[in-house]
VEXMI-303761 format. One line per field, with one value per residue (C-alpha): residue number from 0; residue in three letters; y, z, x. Coordinates in steps of 0.05 Angstrom, whole numbers, plus 5000, padded with zeros to 4 digits. Example, Ala and Ser with C-alpha at 12.3 -4.5 7.8 and 13.67 -1.06 7.14 Angstrom:
# residues 2
kolza c(0,1)
roti c(ALA,SER)
c2 c(4910,4979)
c3 c(5156,5143)
c1 c(5246,5273)
//
This chain:
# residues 358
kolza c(0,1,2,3,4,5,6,7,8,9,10,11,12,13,14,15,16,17,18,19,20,21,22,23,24,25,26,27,28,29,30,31,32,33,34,35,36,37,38,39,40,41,42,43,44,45,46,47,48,49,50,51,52,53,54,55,56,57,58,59,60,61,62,63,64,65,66,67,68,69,70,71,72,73,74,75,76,77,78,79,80,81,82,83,84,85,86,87,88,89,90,91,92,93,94,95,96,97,98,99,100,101,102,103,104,105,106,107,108,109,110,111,112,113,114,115,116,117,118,119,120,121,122,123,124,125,126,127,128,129,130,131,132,133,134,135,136,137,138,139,140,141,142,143,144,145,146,147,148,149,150,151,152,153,154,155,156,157,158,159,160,161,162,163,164,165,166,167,168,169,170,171,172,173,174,175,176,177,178,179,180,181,182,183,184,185,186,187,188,189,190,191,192,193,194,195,196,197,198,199,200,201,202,203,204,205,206,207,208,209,210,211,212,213,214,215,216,217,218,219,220,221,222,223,224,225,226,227,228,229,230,231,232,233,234,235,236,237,238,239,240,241,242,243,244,245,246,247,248,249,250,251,252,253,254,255,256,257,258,259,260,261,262,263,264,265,266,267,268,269,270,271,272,273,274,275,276,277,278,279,280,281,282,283,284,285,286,287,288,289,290,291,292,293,294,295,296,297,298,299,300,301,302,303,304,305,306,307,308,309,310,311,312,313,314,315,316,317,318,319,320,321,322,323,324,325,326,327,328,329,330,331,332,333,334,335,336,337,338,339,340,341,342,343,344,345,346,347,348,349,350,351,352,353,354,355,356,357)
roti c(UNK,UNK,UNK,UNK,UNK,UNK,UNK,UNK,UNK,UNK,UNK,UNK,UNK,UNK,UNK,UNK,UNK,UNK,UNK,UNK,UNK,UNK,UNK,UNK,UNK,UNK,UNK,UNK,UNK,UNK,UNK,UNK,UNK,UNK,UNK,UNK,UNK,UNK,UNK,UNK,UNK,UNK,UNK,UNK,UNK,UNK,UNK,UNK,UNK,UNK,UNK,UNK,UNK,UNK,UNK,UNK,UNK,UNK,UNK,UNK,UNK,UNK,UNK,UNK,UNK,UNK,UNK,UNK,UNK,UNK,UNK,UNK,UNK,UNK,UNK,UNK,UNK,UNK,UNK,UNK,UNK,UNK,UNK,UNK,UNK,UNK,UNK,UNK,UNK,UNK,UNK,UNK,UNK,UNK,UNK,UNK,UNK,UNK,UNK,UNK,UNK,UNK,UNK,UNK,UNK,UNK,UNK,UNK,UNK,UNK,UNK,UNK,UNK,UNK,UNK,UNK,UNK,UNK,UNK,UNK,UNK,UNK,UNK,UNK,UNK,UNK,UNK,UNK,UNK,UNK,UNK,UNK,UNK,UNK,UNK,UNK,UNK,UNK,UNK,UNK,UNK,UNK,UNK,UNK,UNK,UNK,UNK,UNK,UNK,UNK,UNK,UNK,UNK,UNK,UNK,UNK,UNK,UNK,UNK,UNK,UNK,UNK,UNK,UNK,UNK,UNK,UNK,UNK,UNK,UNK,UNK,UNK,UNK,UNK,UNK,UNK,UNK,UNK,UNK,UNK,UNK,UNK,UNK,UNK,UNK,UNK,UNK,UNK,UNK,UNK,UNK,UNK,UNK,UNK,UNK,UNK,UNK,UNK,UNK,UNK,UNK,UNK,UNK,UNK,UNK,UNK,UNK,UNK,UNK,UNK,UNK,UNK,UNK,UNK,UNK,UNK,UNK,UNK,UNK,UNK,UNK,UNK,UNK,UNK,UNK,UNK,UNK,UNK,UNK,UNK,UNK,UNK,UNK,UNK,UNK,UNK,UNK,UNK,UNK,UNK,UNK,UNK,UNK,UNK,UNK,UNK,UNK,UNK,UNK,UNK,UNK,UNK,UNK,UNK,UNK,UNK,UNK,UNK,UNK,UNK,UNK,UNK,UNK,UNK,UNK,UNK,UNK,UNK,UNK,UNK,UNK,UNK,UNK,UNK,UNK,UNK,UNK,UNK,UNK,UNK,UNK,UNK,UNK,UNK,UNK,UNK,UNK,UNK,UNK,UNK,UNK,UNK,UNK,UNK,UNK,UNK,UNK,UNK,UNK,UNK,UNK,UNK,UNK,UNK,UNK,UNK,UNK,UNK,UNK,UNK,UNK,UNK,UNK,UNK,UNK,UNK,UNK,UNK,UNK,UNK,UNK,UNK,UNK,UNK,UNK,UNK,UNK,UNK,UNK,UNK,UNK,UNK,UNK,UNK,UNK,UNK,UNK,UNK,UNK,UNK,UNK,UNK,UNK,UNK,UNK,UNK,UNK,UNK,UNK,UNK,UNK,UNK,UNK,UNK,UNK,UNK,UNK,UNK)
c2 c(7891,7922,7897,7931,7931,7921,7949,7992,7999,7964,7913,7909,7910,7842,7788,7739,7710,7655,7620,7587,7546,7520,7462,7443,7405,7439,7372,7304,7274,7224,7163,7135,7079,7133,7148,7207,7279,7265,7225,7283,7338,7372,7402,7370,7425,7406,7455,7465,7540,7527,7543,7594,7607,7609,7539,7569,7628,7605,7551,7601,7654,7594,7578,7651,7639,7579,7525,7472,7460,7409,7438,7383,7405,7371,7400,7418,7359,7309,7335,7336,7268,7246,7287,7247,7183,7194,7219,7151,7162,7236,7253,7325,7371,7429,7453,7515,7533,7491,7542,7538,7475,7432,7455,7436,7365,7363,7387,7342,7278,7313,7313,7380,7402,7470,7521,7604,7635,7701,7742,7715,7793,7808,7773,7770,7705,7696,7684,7625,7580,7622,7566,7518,7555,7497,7535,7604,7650,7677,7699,7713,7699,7712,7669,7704,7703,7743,7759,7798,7871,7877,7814,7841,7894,7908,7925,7852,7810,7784,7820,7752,7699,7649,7677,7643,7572,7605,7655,7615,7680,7648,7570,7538,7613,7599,7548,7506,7469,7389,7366,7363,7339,7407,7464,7519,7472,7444,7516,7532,7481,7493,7564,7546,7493,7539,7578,7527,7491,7450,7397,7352,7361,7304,7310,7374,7414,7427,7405,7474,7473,7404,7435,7492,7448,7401,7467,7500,7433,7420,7489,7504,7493,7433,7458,7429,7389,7444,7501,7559,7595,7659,7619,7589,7661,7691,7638,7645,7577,7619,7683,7676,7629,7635,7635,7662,7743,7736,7707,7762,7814,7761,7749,7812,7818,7756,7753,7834,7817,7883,7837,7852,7819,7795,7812,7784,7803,7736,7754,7717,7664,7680,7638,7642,7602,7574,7545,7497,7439,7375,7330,7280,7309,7298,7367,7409,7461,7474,7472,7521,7567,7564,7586,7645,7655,7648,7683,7737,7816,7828,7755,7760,7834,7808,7755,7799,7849,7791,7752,7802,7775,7801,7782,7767,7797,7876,7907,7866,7882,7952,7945,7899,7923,7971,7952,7881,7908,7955,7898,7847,7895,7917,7850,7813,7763,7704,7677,7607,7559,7522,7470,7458,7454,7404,7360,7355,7359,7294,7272,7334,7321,7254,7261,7315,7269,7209,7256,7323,7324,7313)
c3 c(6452,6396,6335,6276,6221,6145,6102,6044,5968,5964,5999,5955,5890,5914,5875,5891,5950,5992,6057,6039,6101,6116,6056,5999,5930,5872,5832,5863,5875,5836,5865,5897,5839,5785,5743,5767,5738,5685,5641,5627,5622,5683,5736,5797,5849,5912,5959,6013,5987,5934,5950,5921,5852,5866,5845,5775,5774,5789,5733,5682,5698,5698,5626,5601,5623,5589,5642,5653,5725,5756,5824,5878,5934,6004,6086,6114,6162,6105,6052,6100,6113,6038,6025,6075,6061,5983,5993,5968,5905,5896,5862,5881,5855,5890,5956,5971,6017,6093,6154,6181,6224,6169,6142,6196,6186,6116,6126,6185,6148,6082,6040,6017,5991,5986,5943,5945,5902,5859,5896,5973,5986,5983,6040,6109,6117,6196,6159,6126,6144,6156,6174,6104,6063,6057,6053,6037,6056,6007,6044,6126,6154,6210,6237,6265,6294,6250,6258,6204,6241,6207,6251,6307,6334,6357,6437,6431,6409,6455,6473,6472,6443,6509,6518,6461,6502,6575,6556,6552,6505,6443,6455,6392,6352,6330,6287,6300,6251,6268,6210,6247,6188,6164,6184,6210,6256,6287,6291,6321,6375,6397,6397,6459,6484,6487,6529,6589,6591,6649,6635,6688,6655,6598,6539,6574,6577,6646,6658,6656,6586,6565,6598,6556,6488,6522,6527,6458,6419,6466,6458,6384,6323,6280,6210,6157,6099,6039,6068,6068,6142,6112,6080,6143,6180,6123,6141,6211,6232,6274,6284,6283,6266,6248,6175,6145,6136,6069,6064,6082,6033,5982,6029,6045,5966,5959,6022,6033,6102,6131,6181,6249,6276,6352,6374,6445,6493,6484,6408,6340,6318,6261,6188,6147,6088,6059,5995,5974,5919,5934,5943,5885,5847,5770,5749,5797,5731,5722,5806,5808,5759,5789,5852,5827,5781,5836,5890,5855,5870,5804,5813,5891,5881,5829,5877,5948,5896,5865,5934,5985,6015,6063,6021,6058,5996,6018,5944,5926,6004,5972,5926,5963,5979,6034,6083,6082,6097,6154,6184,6185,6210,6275,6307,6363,6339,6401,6418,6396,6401,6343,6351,6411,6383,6325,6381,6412,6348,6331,6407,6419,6358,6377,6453,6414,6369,6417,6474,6462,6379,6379)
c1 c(6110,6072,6030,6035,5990,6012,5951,5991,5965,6040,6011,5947,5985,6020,5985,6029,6080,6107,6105,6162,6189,6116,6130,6091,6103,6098,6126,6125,6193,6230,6235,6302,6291,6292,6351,6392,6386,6444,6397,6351,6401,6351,6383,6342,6333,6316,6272,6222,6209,6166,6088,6050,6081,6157,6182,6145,6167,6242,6241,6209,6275,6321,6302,6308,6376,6381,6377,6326,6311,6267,6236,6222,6186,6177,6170,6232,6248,6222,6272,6335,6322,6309,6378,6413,6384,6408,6474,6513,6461,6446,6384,6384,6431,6430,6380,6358,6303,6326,6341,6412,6392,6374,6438,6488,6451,6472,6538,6559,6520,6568,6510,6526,6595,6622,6623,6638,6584,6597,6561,6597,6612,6555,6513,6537,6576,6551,6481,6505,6568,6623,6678,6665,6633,6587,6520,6508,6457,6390,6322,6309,6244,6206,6167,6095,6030,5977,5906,5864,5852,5790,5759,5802,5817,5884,5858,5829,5890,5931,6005,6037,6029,6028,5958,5922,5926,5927,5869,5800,5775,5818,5806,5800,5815,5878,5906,5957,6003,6013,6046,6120,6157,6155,6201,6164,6123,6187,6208,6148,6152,6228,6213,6167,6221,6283,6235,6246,6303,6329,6390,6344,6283,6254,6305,6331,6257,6229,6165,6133,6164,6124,6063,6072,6067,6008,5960,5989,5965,5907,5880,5874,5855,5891,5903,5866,5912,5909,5869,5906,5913,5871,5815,5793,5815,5768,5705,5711,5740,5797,5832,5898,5964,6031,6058,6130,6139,6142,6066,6031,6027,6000,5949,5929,5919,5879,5830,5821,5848,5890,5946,5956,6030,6033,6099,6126,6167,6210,6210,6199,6234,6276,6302,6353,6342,6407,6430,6482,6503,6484,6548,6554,6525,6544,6523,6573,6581,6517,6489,6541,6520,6447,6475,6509,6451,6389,6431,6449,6429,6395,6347,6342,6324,6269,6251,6233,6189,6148,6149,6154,6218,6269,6338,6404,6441,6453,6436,6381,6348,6351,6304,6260,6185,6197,6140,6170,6231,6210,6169,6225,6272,6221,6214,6248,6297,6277,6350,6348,6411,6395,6456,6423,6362,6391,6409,6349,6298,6282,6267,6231,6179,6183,6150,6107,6079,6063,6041,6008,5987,5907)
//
């Protein structure tokens, strides 16, 4: 167990970055109605890895390369489900941004079709979908609890994160995120799932494991539609919540916070953000040479310095912002069966939302 704090001038001369897997829309979607991409000549990409500037800043490279992309962002859960749902009638062309669960969806649903990138040797082929090939490995998150250590102190936070709803000291102090069609909620709440599973327990939980979820919902702080975790950290409203690895630096920038990490003794959960082409789609060319272009060494590389992310692809991690890197690499990895998990998702949100969401 051990927090770590992540004030650097590196960190300070981050203006920009991403929570990526917490979902946002930088463009509205097309409608199922609307024609597909081949009428505009736009390649249609398809992401939940958007927010905070890189949905522009990945269209603005694209063109210097000569392609014109169309970024459509949505939550995790909600964009598997559009994917799926459009599959006889792609609108989407390629998807980038889903962890490894949302991928297996995709892939057993076959709304996703293979494809070996240039740059396969170069990322670690577990990360991705070693058997087909179908999806392939970009950015790895982890998913943490963060207070500002200037509001804090490090002897006052908590060791684990259980104790914010079992500790009366941090009632209502830390935020939690309700908005379960999104992928780092859902992450969120089978992190604390997997924690207690019994095959007799309700959908495979043990109670303990239910009551677990009851008093994390019941205890904090519902997160307000379009306030950013650090604005409301920065006015008081709470202490501490959970965003991506990659969102911190940015923050730390912005809100002269100095970011204090809870680690656990069960550990974090951890992302691997994939990316793949969209099956039927028209434009398999030019999806394909987005992938090889976006997943590259040279753009990943440029992508963890402007976004402080942890990249999959071995020589662009070298040249990614150290402190990212040295963070990322210190935590527990919590051991999550996500095909169980994929299983059990949809009922698990389900009983979450009926039950336990205020």
């Amino acid at each position: 167990m051990k927090k770590r704090n992540l004030r650097s001038a590196a960190l300070a001369a981050v203006v920009v970055g991403s929570i990526g897997l917490a979902g946002c829309s930088a463009a509205a979607a097309p409608s199922s109605s609307e024609k597909p991409a081949e009428s505009t000549g736009t390649l249609i990409v398809y992401t939940n890895s958007n927010s905070d500037g890189r949905g522009e800043w990945i269209t603005e490279k694209a063109a210097e390369e000569g392609m014109t992309i169309e970024i459509v962002g949505l939550g995790g859960a909600d964009l598997a489900n559009r994917i799926v749902a459009e599959k006889n009638n792609p609108v989407g062309d390629v998807v980038f941004g889903l962890n490894n669960m949302f991928f297996e969806t995709l892939k057993a649903e076959k709304a996703i079709t293979a494809y070996e990138p240039s740059w396969s040797e170069e990322v670690d082929k577990n990360s991705g979908d070693p058997d087909d090939g179908a999806f392939w490995p970009l950015v790895e998150q982890a998913i943490v609890t963060v207070y500002d250590t200037n509001k804090v102190s490090e002897s006052d936070a908590p060791t684990d994160t259980s104790e914010l709803w079992k500790d009366d000291t941090y009632k209502g102090r830390y935020e939690v995120n309700t908005a379960l069609g999104q992928a780092t909620p859902q992450l969120i709440l089978a992190g604390l799932l997997t924690q207690h599973l019994d095959e007799d327990g309700d959908l495979g939980v043990s109670d303990k494991g239910w009551e677990e979820v009851k008093a994390y919902y019941a205890n904090g702080s519902p997160a307000v539609e379009g306030t950013d975790l650090y604005a409301r950290i920065s006015r008081d409203e709470v202490d501490f919540g959970v965003i991506p690895s990659s969102g911190i630096t940015a923050r730390d920038a912005e809100y002269g916070t100095a970011t204090g990490v809870i680690s656990p003794k069960v550990g974090v959960p951890y992302v691997t953000e994939q990316i793949s082409v969209i099956a039927g789609t028209k434009k398999q060319d030019q999806a394909e040479k987005f992938i090889d272009w976006f997943g590259s060494a040279e753009v990943q590389g440029e992508f963890a310095q402007e976004f402080s992310a942890y990249p999959v692809n071995e020589k662009a991690r070298a040249v990614a912002l150290p402190e990212v890197v040295e963070l990322v690499e210190s935590l527990k990895k919590q051991d999550i069966d996500f095909g169980f998990v994929r299983e059990n998702i949809s009922g698990w949100v389900e009983k979450t939302e009926l039950e336990y969401l205020p």
